[in-house]
C-alpha positions in Angstrom: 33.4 34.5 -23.3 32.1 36.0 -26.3 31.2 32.5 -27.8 29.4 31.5 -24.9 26.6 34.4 -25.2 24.7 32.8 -28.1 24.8 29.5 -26.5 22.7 31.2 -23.4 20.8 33.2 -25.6 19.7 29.9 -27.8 19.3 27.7 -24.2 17.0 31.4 -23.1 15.0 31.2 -26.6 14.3 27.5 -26.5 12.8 28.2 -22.6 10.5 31.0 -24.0 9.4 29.0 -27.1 9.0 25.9 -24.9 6.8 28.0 -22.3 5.1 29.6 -25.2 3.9 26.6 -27.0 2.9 24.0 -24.0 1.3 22.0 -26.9 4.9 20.8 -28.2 5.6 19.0 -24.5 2.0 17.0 -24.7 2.7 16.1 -28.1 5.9 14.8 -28.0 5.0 12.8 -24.6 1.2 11.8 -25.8 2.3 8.5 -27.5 3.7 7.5 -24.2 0.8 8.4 -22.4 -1.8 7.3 -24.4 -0.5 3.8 -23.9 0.3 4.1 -20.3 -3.8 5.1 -20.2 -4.7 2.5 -22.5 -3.1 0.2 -20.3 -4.2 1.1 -16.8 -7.6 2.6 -17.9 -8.9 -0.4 -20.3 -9.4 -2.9 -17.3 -10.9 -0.1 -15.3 -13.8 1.0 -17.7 -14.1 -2.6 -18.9 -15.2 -3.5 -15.2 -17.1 -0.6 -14.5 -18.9 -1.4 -17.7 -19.6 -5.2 -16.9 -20.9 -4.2 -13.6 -24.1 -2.5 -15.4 -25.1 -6.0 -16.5 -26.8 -8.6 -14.6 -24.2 -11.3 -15.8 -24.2 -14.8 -14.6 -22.4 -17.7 -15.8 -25.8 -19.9 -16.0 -28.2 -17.5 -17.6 -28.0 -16.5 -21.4 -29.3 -13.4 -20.7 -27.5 -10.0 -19.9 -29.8 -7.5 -19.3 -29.0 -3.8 -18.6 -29.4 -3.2 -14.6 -27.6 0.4 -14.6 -26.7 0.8 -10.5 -28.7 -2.3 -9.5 -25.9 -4.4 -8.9 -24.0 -1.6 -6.5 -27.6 -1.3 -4.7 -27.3 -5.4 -4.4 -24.0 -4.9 -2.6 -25.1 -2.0 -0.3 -27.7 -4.2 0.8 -25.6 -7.0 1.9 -25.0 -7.2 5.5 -21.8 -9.1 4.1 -20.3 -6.3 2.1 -20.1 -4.0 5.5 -19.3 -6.6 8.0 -16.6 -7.4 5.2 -15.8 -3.9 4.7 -15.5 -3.1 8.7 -12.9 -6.5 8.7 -11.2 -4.4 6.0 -10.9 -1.3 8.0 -9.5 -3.1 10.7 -6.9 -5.0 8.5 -6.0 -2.1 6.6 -5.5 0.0 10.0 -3.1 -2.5 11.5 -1.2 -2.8 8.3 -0.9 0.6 7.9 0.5 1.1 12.1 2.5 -1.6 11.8 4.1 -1.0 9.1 4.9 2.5 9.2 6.5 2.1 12.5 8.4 -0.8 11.3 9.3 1.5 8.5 10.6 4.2 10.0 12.8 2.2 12.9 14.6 -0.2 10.5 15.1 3.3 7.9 16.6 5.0 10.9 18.5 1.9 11.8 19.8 1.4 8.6 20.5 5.3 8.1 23.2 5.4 10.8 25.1 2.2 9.0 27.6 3.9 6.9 29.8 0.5 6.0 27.7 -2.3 4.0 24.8 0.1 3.3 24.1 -1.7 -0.3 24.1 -5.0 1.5 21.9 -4.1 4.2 19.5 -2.6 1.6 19.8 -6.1 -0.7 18.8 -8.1 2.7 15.9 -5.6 3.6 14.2 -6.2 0.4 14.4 -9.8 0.3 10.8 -10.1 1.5 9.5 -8.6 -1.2 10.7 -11.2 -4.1 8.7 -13.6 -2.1 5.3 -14.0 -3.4 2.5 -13.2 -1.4 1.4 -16.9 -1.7 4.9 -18.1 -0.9 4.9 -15.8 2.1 1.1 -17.0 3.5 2.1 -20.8 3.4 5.5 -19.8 5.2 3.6 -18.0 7.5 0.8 -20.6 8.2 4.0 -23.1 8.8 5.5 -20.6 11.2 2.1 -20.1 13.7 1.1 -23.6 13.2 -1.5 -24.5 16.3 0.8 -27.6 17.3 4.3 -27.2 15.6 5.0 -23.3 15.2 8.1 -21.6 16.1 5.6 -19.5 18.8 3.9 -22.1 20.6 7.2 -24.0 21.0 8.5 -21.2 22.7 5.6 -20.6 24.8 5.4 -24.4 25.9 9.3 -24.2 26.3 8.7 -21.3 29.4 5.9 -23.5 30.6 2.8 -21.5 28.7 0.1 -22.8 27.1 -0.1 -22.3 23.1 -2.1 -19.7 21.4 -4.7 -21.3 18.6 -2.9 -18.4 16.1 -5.2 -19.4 13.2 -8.4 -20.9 14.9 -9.1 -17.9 17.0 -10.9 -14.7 15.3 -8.7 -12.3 16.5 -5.3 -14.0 16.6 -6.1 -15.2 12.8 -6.2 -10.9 12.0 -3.2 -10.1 13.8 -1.0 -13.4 12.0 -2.4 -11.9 8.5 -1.7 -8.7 9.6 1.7 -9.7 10.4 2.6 -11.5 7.0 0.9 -8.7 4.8 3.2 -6.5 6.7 6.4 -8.5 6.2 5.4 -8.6 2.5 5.2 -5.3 1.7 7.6 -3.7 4.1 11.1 -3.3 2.2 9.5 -0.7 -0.3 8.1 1.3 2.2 11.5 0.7 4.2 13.0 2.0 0.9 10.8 5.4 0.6 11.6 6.4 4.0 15.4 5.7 4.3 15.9 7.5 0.6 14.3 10.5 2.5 16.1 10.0 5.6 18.9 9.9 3.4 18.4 13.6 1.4 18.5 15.5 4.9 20.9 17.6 5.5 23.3 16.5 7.9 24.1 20.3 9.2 20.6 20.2 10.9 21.1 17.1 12.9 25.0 17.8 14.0 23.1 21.7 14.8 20.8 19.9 17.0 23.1 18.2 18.7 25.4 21.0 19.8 21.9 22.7 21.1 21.9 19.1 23.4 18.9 17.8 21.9 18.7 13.8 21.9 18.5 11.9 19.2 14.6 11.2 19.5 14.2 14.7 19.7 16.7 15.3 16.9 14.0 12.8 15.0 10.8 13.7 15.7 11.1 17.7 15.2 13.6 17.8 12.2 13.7 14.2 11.0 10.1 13.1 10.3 9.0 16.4 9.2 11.2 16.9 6.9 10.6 13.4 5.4 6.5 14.0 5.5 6.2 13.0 1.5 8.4 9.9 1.8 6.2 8.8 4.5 2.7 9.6 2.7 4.0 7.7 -0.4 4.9 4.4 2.2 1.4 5.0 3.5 -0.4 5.0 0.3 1.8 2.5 -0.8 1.1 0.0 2.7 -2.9 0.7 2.4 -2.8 0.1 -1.1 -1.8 -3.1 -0.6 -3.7 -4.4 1.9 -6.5 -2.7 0.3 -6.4 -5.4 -2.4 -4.8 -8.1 -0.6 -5.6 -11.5 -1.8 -3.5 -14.0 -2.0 -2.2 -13.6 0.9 -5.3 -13.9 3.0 -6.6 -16.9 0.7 -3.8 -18.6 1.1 -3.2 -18.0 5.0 -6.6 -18.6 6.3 -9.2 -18.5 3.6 -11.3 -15.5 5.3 -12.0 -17.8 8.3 -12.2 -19.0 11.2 -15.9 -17.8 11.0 -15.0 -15.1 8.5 -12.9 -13.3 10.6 -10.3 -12.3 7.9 -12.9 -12.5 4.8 -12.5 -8.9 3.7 -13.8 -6.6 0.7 -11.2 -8.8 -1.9 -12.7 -12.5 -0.4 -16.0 -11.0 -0.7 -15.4 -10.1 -4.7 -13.8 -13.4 -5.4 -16.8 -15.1 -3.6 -19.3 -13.4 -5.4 -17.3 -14.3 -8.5 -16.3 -17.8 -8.2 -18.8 -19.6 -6.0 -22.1 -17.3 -7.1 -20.8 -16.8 -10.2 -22.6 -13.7 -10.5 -19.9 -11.8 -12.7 -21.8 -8.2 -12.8 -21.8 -7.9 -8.8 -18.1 -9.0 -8.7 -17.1 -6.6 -10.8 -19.2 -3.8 -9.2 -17.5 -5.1 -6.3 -13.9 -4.4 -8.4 -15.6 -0.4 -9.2 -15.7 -0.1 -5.4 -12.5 -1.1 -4.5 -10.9 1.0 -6.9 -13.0 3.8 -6.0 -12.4 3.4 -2.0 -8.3 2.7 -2.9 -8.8 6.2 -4.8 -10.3 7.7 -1.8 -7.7 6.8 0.7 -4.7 7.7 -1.7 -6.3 11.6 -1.7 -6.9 11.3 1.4 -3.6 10.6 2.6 -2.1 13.1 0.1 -4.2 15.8 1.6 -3.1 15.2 4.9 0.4 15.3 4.0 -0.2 18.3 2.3 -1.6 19.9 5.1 0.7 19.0 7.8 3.5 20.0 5.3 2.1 23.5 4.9 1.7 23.5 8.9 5.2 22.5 9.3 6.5 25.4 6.6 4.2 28.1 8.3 6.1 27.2 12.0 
């Protein structure tokens, strides 16, 4: 006993000092984080440096334009039909696959034997690439040979033109961006399914509540960060979705899937107007930003709602 007093009171002394002097943490830790901003910050202020530059690939010229190229894109009627094709995309994305989320984590949260397994096949989607995915996808709800329409014609219906009809062409890309990105948010919300305490449940059921009931007022509240992290994680990536939707229909028929990423790679590809294209990169970064607080906020809120009950 008597030895293990100056242990505690060195472990105690090492605590103050460390609270004392903050300075020693950030100095040890700055050389990772210097390169971690490097890294992620470089590409970021490049672009939002290029986009104060009227630069095209056919003129010599560069001159400094400040905000003009960001008042070229607010003036397109393109940029907000393509940013209203966005919102919709992102929205069904988001629905879709926080639901599917959240059934297949509950699913797979009640299968004690093979859980590794079951976790190795729900992420096999996301090894795929998104390219890989949007050809398989444009196979599967092909107009005359797709799975769907088979099965429709088998039962005597008429096929559905999946990829030639505007709105059927949102919901097929919806679909495969979904089916590409859903085993990590499948992953965030079983690993908080998974650090509940199993007491509350097995208390819920001896006061008779059912086991969507047992869900929806201990479950999903008590999981409210592990679902804002798949949300931020699902908008995210439909936010800058691209190959996917170049792949599976281009942005048509009639632009119907050309959203806010189609748009930049248009502007920087077939105009070859470099400056707008990367203003066009400042304001998707700046709306991802946006969505990522806003999310945050909101699970903040509700959590601070939920704590106050």
């Amino acid at each position: 006993m008597a030895e293990s007093e100056p242990t505690a009171s060195a472990a105690t002394s090492t605590t103050i000092v460390g609270w004392q002097r903050p300075w020693i943490a950030y100095l040890s830790s700055a050389p990772a984080l210097i390169a971690v901003a490097v890294i992620l910050a470089f590409p970021v202020l490049f672009a939002a440096w290029q986009s104060l530059f009227r630069i095209r690939l056919l003129e010599d010229e560069e001159p400094f334009v400040g905000l003009g190229n960001y008042v070229d894109v607010f003036s397109e009627a393109q940029f907000w039909s393509a940013l209203g094709r966005t919102a919709v995309f992102v929205g069904g994305v988001i629905v879709l696959g926080l639901t599917l989320s959240v059934l297949f984590a509950f699913a797979l949260n009640r299968v004690i034997s093979g859980l590794r397994f079951n976790r190795g096949l729900a992420i096999l989607p996301y090894i795929v690439s998104s390219v890989a995915a949007a050809l398989m996808f444009r196979t599967l709800f092909d107009g005359d040979f797709g799975f769907p329409n088979q099965a429709l014609e088998f039962f005597g219906f008429d096929g559905v033109p999946w990829l030639s009809n505007r709105v059927y062409a949102m919901i097929v890309v919806i679909i495969a961006q979904v089916w590409t990105d859903l085993p990590l948010a499948l992953l965030f919300v079983l690993g908080g399914l998974q650090t509940i305490d199993k007491q509350l449940t097995e208390a819920a059921k001896v006061d008779g509540a059912s086991g969507w009931r047992s869900a929806l007022d201990i479950s999903l509240p008590l999981i409210a960060p592990q679902l804002a992290l798949a949300t931020v994680w699902l908008s995210f990536k439909a936010v800058t979705s691209l190959g996917t939707v170049l792949a599976l229909t281009g942005g048509g028929p009639a632009d119907a899937t050309q959203l806010l990423t189609l748009e930049m790679v248009r502007l920087g590809f077939d105009e070859f107007d470099t400056g707008t294209a990367m203003a066009m990169v400042i304001i998707i970064f700046l709306l991802n930003a946006a969505l990522t607080l806003f999310y945050l906020r909101l699970q903040r809120k509700f959590g601070m709602k939920e704590r106050s009950k």
